[in-house]
C-alpha positions as CSV (number, residue, x, y, z in Angstrom):
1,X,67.5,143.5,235.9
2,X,65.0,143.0,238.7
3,X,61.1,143.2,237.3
4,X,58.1,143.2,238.5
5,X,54.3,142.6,237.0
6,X,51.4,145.4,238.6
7,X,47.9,144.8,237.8
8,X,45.1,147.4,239.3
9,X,42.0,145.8,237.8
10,X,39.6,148.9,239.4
11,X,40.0,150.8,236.2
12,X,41.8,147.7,233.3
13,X,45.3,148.9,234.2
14,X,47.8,146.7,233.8
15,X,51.6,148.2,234.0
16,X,54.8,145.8,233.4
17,X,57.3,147.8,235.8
18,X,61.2,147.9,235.3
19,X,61.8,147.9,239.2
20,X,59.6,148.3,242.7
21,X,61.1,152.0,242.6
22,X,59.2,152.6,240.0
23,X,56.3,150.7,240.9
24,X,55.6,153.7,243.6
25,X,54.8,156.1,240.5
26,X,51.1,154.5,240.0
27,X,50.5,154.8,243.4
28,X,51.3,158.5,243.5
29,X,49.2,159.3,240.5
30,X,46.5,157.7,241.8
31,X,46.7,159.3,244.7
32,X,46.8,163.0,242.9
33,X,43.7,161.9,241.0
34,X,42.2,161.3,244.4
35,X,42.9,164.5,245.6
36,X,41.4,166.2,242.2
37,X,38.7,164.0,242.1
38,X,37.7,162.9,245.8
39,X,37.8,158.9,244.5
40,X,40.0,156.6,245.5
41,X,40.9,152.9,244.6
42,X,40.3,150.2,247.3
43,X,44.1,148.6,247.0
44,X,43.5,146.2,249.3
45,X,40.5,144.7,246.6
46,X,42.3,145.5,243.2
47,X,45.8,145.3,243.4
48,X,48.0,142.2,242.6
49,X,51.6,141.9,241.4
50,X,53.2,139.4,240.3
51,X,57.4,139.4,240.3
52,X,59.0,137.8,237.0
53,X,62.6,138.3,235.5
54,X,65.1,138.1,238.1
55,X,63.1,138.6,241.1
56,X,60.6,135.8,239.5
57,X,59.4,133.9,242.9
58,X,60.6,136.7,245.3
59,X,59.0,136.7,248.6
60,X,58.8,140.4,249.2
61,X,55.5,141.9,249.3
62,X,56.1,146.0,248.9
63,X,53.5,148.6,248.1
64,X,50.9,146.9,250.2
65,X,49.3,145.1,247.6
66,X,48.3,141.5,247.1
67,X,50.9,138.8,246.2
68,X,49.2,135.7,245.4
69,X,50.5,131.9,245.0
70,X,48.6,131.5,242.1
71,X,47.8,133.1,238.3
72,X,46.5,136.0,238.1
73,X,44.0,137.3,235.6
74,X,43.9,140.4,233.6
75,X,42.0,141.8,231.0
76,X,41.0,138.0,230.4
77,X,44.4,136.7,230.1
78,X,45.9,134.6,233.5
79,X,49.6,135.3,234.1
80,X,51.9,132.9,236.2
81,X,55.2,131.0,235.9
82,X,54.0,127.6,235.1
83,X,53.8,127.6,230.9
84,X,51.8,124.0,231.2
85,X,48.8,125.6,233.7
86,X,49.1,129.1,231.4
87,X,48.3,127.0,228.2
88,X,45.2,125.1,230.2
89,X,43.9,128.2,231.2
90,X,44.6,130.7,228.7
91,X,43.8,127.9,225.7
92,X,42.7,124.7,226.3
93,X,40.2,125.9,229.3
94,X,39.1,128.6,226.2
95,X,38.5,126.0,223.8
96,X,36.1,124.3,225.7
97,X,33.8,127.0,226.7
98,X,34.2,127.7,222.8
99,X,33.2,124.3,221.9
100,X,30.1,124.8,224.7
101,X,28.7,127.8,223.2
102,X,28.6,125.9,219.7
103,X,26.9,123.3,220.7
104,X,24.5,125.2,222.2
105,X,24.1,127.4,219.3
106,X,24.0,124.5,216.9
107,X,21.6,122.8,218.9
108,X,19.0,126.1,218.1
109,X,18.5,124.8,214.4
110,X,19.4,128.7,213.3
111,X,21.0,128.8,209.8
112,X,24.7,129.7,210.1
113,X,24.0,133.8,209.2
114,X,21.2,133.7,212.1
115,X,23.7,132.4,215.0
C-alpha cells in the first residue's frame, strides 16, 4: 500500500495519509474553512510531505506542496529515512542542548528546588 506523510505546520497539523487520493481531503477542508472564515493557509510556506511505505523516495511532487531532500520537522520531532541522522537529531542533538541548559543552570549556584 502506497503512503504518504502531510505536514501543514500553519495551524500543528500533522496527518499520516493512506494514499495521495486522500491527501486531497485536507486541502478541501481547508479550503471550506476559507470560504466560512475568509483565511487561508499560505501552502507554498507551510506545507511539506514526505512519501514513506512503498512510495518511500518517490519523485512525484502532487498537491503543490513542498517535497524536500532532507528531514522534516514537526511538532519538534524531525522525520526522514535515514534512522542514524533521526537518532542525531531527534536524541543525541537533544541531549546536548539538555546537557547546555544544566550547565548553565548549575553554574547559577540556585539550590536544586530554585532551578
Amino acid at each position: 500500500m502506497a503512503s504518504l506523510s502531510f505536514f501543514q505546520y500553519a495551524n500543528d497539523t500533522t496527518a499520516v495519509l493512506s494514499d495521495t487520493e486522500s491527501a486531497y481531503k485536507p486541502f478541501q477542508l481547508l479550503d471550506k474553512f476559507k470560504k466560512v472564515s475568509g483565511l487561508k493557509v499560505n501552502s507554498s510556506k507551510t506545507e511539506e510531505g514526505l512519501w514513506i511505505g512503498s512510495l518511500k523516495g518517490s519523485e512525484m511532487k502532487p498537491l503543490g506542496i513542498k517535497w524536500p531532500q532532507d528531514p522534516i520537522k514537526a511538532l519538534g520531532i524531525f522525520f526522514w529515512y535515514d534512522k542514524k541522522l533521526l537518532y542525531l537529531k531527534n536524541f543525541t542533538e537533544k541531549l546536548e542542548e539538555i546537557k547546555k541548559l544544566i550547565n548553565i543552570w548549575s553554574s547559577r549556584g540556585l539550590p536544586f528546588m530554585e532551578r
